[in-house]
C-alpha positions in Angstrom: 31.0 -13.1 52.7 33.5 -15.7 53.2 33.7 -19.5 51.3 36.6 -20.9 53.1 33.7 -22.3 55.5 32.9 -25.0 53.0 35.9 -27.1 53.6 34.4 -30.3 55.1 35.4 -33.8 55.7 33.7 -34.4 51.9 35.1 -36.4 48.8 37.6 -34.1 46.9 35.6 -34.1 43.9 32.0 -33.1 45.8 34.0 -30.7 47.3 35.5 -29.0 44.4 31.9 -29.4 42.6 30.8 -27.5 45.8 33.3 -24.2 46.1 32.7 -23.5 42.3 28.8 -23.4 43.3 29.8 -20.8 46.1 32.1 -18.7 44.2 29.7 -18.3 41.4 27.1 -17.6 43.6 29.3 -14.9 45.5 29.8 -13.1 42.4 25.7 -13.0 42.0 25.3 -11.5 45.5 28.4 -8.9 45.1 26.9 -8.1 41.3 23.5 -6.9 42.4 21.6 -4.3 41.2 21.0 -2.9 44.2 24.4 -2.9 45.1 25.3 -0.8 42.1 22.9 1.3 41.9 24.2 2.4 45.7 27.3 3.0 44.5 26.1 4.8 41.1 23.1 6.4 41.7 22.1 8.7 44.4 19.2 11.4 45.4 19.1 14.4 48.2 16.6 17.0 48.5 15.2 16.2 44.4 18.5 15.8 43.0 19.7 13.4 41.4 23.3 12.4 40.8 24.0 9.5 38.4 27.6 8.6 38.2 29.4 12.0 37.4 25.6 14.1 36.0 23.6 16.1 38.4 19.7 16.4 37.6 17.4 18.6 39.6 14.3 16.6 38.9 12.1 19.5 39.7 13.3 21.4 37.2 11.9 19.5 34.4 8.2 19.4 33.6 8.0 16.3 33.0 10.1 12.9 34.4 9.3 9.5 32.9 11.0 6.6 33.1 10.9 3.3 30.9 12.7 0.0 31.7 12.7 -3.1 30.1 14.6 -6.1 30.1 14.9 -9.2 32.3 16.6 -6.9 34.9 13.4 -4.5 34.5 12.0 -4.6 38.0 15.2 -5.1 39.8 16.5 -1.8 38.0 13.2 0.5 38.9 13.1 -0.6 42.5 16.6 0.1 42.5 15.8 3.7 41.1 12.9 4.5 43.5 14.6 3.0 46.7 17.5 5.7 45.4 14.9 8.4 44.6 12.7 8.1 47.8 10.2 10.8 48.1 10.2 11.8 44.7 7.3 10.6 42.9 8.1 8.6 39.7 5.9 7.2 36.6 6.7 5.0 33.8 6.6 1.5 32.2 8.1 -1.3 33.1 8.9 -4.9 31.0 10.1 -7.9 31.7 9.8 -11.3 31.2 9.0 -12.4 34.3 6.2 -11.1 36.8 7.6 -8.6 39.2 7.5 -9.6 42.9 5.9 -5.5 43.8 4.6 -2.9 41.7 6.0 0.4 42.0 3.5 2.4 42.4 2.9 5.3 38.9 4.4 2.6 36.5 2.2 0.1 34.0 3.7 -3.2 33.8 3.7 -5.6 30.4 4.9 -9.2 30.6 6.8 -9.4 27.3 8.0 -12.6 25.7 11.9 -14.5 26.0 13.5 -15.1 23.8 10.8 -14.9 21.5 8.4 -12.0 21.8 4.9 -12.6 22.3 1.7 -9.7 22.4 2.3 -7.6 25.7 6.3 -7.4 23.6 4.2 -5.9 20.8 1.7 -4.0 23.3 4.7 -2.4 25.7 6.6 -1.3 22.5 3.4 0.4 21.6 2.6 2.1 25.0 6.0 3.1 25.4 6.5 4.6 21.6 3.1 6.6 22.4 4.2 8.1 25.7 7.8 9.0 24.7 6.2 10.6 21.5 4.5 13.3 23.8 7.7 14.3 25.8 8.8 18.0 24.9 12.1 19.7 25.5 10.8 20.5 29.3 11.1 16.2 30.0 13.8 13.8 31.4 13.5 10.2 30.0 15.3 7.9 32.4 16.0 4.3 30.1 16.8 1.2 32.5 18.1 -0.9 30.3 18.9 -4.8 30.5 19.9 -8.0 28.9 16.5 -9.7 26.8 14.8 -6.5 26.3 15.5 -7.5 22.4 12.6 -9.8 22.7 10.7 -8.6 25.4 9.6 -4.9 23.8 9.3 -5.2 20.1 7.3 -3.9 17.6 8.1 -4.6 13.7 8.9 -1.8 11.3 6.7 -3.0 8.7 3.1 -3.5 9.4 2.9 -6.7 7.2 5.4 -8.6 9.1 3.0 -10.2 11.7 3.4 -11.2 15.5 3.7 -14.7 14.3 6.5 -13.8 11.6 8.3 -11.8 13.8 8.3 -15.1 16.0 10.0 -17.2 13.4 12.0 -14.5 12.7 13.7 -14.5 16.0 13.4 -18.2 16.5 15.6 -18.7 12.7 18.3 -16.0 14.6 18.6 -17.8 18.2 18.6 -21.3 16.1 21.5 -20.0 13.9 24.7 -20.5 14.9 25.1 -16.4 14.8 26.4 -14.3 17.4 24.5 -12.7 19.3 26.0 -8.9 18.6 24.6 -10.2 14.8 21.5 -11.4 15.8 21.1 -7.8 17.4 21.9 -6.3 13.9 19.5 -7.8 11.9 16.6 -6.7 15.1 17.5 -3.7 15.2 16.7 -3.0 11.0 13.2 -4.9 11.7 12.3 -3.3 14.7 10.5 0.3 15.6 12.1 1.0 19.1 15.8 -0.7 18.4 18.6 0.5 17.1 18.4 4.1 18.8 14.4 4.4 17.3 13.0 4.3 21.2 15.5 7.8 21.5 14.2 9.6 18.4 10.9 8.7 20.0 11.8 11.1 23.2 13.6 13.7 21.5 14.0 16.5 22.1 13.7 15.5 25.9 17.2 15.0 28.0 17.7 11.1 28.3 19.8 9.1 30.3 19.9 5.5 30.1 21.4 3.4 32.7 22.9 0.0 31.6 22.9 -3.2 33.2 24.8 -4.9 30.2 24.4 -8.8 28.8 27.1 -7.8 25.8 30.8 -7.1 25.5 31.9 -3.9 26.1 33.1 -2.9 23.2 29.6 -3.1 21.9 27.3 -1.2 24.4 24.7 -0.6 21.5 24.2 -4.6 21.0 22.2 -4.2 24.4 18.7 -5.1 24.4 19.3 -4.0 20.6 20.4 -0.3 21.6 16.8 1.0 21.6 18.6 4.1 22.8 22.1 4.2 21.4 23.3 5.4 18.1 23.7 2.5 16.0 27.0 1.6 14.4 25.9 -1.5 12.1 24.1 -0.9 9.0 21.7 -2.3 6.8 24.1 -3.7 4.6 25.5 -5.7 7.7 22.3 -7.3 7.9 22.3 -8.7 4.3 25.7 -9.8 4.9 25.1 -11.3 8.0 21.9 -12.8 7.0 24.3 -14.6 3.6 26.9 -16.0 5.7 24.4 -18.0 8.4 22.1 -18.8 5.6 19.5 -17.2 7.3 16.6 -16.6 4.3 15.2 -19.8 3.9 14.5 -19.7 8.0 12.7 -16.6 8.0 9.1 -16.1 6.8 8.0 -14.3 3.7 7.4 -11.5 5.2 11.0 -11.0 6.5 12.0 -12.5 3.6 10.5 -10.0 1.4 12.7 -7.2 3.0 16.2 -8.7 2.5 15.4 -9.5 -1.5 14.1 -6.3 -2.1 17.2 -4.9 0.3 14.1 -2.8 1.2 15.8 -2.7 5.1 15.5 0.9 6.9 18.5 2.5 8.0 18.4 2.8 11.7 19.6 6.5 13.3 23.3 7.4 13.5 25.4 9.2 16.0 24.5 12.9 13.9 20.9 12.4 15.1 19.6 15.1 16.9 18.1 12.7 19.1 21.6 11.8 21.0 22.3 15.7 21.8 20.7 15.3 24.9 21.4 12.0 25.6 24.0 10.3 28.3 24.6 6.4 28.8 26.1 4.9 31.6 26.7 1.2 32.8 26.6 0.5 35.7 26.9 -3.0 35.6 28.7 -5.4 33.3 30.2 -9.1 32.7 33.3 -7.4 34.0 32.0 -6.8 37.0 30.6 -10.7 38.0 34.3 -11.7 36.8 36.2 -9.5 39.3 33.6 -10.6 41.9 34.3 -14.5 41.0 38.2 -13.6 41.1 37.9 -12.7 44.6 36.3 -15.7 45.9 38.6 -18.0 44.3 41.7 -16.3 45.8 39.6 -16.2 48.9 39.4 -20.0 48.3 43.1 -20.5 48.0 43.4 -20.7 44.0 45.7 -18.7 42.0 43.4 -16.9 40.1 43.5 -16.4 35.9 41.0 -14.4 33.4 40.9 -15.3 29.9 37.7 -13.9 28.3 39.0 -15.3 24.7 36.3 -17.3 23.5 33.4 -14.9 24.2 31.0 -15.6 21.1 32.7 -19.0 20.5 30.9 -22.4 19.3 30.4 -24.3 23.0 32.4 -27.4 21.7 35.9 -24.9 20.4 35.5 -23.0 24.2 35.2 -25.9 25.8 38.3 -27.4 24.4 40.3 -24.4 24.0 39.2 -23.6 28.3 39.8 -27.2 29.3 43.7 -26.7 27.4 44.3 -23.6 28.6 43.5 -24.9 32.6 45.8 -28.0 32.2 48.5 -26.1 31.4 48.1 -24.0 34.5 47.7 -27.1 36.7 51.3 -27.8 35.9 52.3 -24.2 37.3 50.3 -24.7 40.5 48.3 -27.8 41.5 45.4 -25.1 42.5 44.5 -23.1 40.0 41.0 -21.2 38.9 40.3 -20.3 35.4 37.8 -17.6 34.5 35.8 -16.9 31.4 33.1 -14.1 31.1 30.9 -14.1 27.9 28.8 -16.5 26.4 29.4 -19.2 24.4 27.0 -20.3 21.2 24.8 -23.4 20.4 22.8 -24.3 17.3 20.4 -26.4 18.4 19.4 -28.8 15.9 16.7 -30.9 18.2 14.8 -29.9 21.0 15.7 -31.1 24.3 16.1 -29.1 27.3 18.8 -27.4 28.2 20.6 -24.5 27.4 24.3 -23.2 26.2 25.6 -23.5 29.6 24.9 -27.0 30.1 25.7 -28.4 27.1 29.2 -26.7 27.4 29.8 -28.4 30.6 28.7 -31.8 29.4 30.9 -31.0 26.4 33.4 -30.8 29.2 32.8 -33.7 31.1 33.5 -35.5 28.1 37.2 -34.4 27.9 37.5 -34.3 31.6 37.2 -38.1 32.8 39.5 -39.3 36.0 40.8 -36.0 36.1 41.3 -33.2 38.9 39.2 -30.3 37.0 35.8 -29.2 37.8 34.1 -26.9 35.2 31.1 -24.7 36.3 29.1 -22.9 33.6 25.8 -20.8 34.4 24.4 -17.7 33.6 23.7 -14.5 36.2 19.8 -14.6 34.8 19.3 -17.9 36.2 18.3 -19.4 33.4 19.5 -21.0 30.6 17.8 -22.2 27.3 14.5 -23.7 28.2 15.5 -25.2 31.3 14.5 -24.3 35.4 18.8 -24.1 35.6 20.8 -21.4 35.7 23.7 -23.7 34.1 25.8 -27.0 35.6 28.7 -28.1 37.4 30.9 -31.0 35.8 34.0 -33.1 37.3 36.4 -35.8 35.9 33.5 -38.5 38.0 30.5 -36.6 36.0 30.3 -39.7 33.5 31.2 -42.3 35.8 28.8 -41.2 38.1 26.2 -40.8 35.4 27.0 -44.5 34.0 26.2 -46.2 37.6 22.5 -44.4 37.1 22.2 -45.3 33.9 22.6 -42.1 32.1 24.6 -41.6 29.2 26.1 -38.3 27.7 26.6 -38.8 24.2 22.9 -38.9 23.6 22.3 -36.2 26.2 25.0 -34.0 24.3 23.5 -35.2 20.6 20.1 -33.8 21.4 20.6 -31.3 23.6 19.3 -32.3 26.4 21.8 -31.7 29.0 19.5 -30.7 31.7 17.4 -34.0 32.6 21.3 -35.3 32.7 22.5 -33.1 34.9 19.3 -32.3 37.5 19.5 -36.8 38.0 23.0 -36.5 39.0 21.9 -33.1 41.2 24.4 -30.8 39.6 21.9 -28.9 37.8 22.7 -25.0 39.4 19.0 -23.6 40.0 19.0 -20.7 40.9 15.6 -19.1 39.7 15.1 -15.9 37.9 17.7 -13.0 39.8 16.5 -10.1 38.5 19.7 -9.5 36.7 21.7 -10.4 33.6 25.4 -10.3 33.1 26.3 -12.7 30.8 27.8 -16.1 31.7 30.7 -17.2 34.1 32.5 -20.2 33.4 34.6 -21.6 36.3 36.9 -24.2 36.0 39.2 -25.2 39.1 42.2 -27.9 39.6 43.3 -29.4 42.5 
C-alpha cells in the first residue's frame, strides 16, 4: 500500500496534516490481527503450530479456549479462520459487540475502562469452566489490551460491583502508570495476576498476546491473568502512598490496604506455569516499524524515540516537540516516532482522551511553524470520545481562532475533542478490533 499518491495541489499544511493520517492508518492495516496470526499461527490435518510449538489438538481430551480483551473477537476469528475444520468452544469478552459469533463460544459484553456486570459475570463463567479442565485439556488464552476491566471479579466478596467501580475510576483518574494501575488490580482481583492460570491447571496453556504494554512488562497485560506475576503486594501499598490513592477508593478497598490484608498473587514456582507457554504476537513495536515504513515511503528521514512512554502528556509533548526541531535542522523532512502512551489526570470532565489533549498541548508550542503532530491510539478510541486521537499543525490555533474556538479552555478542562472534530481533525476511526498502544507522529517540512 503506497501513500506517495496523496501529493496534491493542496496547502502545505493540509497536506502534511493529511500524510500523518495515512501513515498512521498504514501501520493499522499492516498491524492486523489477521495479518499476524497468518504469519504466527497455523493448522494442517489437526495440528496446530503456534510460533515455534506444535499441538495435535486431537490428542487432548479436552480444547477450550478463552479470550478477552478489546481485541477479543478479532483474536478468535483469527484462531478459527487458522484452525478451520477443527471444532472449537470457549468464551469470548470484549467491550464492544462482535460483528459474528463463532459458533461453540458464549459471549459477555464486559465494561471499559470500568467494569460493569457481564465483567463480573464472564470472570465467573470463565473461573467455573477452567476449574473443570484436567491434565487431558489445552487452554488456548487470547489475550488483549482492556481485558483489565472488561473480565473482573474481586477477591473479596465485600468489595461490591459498585466499589470495584470507584476503585478503578480513583486508578485511571490518578496520575499513575498504567503498569501501577495493573499492580494494585491484579492483588484485588480473582482471575489477574496469573489467578485465571491456577484456575486451568494442570491443563497445558498457551496464551497468545496481542500486547497494549511495554515489553519489558508482558505480565502488565490485561493484568497478566495468565502470567506469573513479578509485583507484589507490598508494591501495591507503596504505590497506592505515592499517588495518594486511599482517600479515592471506597471503604471497602480501603479496608484492605490499612489492614495490609492484600493477597499475594502466584509466582513463577507455581505449578500452574509448568505447562504453560506465552507468545506475542503482536506489539507497540510492531505498529512503530509499520509507521517507519510509510514515512520513508513518504520521503522523511525516519527517527524512533520511544522515551517518554508512561510520561505526563504536557513533559512528552515538550520533550517530542524539542527533540523534532532539532532534527529539522539536520534535514528539512524529518518524521519523529513515539510508541507508548502518555498519561493524563483528568481533573474535569470533558471529552476527550490522552491523545488529544497531547496534541492540543502541542499545538500550543507549535504556532506558525512547519511541524504537524499526530497522536491516536490503534483501538480507535480514546478517553470518552468517538476519536481515535488528533492531528495538530503550527495553523491549529489560528485556524481554531477564525471559528471561535479557543484552546486554553479546551486544554483546562479536557475537552479536546469538541475542539478538534469543529476544526475536522478529529481521527475517527471506530473500534479496530485491536490494541497496540499509541503512535505519536510528528513530521517537518
Amino acid at each position: 500500500m503506497s501513500i506517495m499518491g496523496i501529493f496534491q495541489n493542496e496547502s502545505q499544511f493540509r497536506l502534511m496534516r493529511e500524510t500523518a493520517r495515512k501513515i498512521f492508518l498504514y501501520a493499522l492495516a499492516e498491524a492486523s490481527i489477521a495479518k499476524a496470526f497468518a504469519r504466527q499461527v497455523h493448522s494442517e490435518r489437526g495440528v496446530l503450530r503456534v510460533c515455534d510449538d506444535l499441538y495435535d489438538l486431537s490428542a487432548y481430551g479436552r480444547v477450550f479456549v478463552v479470550s478477552l480483551g478489546k481485541a477479543g473477537h478479532s483474536m478468535v476469528e483469527a484462531l478459527a479462520d487458522q484452525v478451520g475444520a477443527f471444532s472449537l468452544e470457549g468464551i469470548v469478552a470484549s467491550s464492544v459487540q462482535p460483528a459474528v459469533q463463532v459458533r461453540g463460544f458464549r459471549y459477555f459484553l464486559g465494561g471499559h475502562p470500568t467494569p460493569n456486570v457481564e465483567s463480573i459475570r464472564a470472570a465467573s463463567a470463565m473461573l467455573k469452566v477452567l476449574d473443570a479442565q484436567t491434565a487431558s485439556s489445552l487452554v488456548i488464552f487470547l489475550i488483549s489490551g482492556g481485558g483489565s476491566s472488561i473480565v473482573e471479579k474481586p477477591i473479596d466478596d465485600e468489595i461490591t460491583l459498585d466499589d470495584l467501580i470507584a476503585t478503578y475510576r480513583a486508578l485511571v483518574h490518578s496520575s499513575a502508570p498504567i503498569a501501577e494501575i495493573n499492580t494494585i488490580r491484579k492483588h484485588l482481583s480473582a482471575v489477574k495476576g496469573g489467578r485465571l492460570a491456577q484456575a486451568a491447571y494442570p491443563a497445558q496453556q498457551i496464551s497468545l498476546l496481542v500486547s497494549d504494554v511495554p515489553d519489558s512488562t508482558p505480565d502488565a497485560l490485561a493484568s497478566g491473568p495468565t502470567m506469573p506475576d513479578s509485583t507484589s503486594a507490598e508494591d501495591c501499598y507503596r504505590i497506592a502512598a505515592a499517588h495518594g490513592l486511599l482517600q479515592s477508593f471506597p471503604p471497602t478497598t480501603r479496608e484492605l490496604f490499612e489492614r495490609r490484608a492484600l493477597e499475594e498473587t502466584p509466582k513463577s514456582d507455581d505449578p500452574a506455569f509448568v505447562g504453560a507457554r506465552w507468545w506475542p504476537v503482536l506489539s507497540n513495536q510492531t505498529a512503530v516499524e509499520h509507521a517507519s515504513v510509510a514515512s520513508k515511503e513518504a520521503g522523511f528521514a525516519v527517527y524512533v524515540d520511544n522515551s517518554c512512554d508512561d510520561w505526563d502528556y504536557e513533559r512528552a509533548a515538550e520533550y517530542l516537540v524539542s527533540r523534532v526541531r532539532e532534527l529539522q535542522k539536520e534535514t528539512p523532512r524529518a518524521c519523529l516516532i513515539s510508541g507508548g502512551e502518555v498519561t493524563v489526570k483528568v481533573t474535569n470532565g470533558g471529552v476527550g482522551g490522552r491523545n488529544q489533549q497531547f496534541a492540543l498541548a502541542c499545538a500550543e508550542k507549535i504556532v506558525g511553524e512547519n511541524i504537524t503532530v499526530l497522536s491516536a491510539g490503534t483501538d480507535g478510541i480514546d478517553g470518552n470520545s468517538p476519536a481515535a486521537g488528533a492531528v495538530a499543525d503550527g495553523t491549529t490555533l489560528e485556524r481554531a481562532r477564525a471559528k471561535g474556538l479557543d484552546a486554553l479552555p479546551a486544554l483546562g478542562s479536557f475537552d479536546a475533542y469538541p475542539f478538534f472534530n469543529a476544526l475536522g481533525d478529529a481521527i475517527e476511526t471506530g473500534p479496530t478490533g485491536n490494541n497496540l498502544r499509541d503512535l505519536r507522529i510528528l513530521l517537518t517540512y
